[in-house]
C-alpha positions in Angstrom: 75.6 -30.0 21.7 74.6 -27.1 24.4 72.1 -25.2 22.9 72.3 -22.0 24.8 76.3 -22.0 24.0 75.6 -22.7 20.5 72.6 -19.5 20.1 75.5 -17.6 22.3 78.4 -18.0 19.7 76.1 -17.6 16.4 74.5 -14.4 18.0 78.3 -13.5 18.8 79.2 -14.2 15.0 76.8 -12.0 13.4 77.2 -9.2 16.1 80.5 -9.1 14.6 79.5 -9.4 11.2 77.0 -6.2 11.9 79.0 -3.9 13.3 82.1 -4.3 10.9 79.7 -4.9 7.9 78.2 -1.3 9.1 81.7 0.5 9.4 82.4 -0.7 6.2 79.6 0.6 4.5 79.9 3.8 5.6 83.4 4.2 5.4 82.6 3.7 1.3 79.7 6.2 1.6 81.7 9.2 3.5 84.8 8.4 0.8 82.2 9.0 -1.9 83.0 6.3 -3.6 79.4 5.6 -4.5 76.8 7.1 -7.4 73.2 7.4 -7.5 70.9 7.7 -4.5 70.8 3.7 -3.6 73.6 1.5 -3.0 73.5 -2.5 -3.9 74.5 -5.0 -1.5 75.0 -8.3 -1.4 76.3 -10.6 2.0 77.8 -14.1 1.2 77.9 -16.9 4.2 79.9 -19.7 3.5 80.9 -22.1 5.9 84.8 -23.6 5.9 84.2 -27.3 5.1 80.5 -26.8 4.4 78.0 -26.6 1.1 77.2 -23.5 2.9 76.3 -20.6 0.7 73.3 -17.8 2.0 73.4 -15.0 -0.1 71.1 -11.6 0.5 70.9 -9.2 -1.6 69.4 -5.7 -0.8 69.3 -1.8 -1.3 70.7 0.7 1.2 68.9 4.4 0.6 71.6 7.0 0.7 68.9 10.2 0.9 
């Protein structure tokens, strides 16, 4: 396996992941369809043929 290709597509995948997870959440924020001065999160990885499962849960401030 080449390293530097493999960092290169991961670092790729999560760029991807950022930017669209970020559009997302503030798409759902300017549509106001969120409460309360915090919003919950939570990001599942799974991996297609894998046991894979990362989840990270977290808090978003909306003041």
């Amino acid at each position: 396996m080449d390293e530097d290709k493999f960092n290169m597509s991961i670092r790729k995948f999560l760029k991807e992941v950022g930017v669209t997870s970020q559009r997302e959440i503030e798409a759902v924020v300017r549509e106001g369809r969120t409460s309360g001065n915090k919003l919950r999160v939570r990001m599942t990885l799974t991996a297609e043929g894998t046991d894979l499962n990362h989840v990270v849960d977290g808090e978003i401030n909306l003041s």
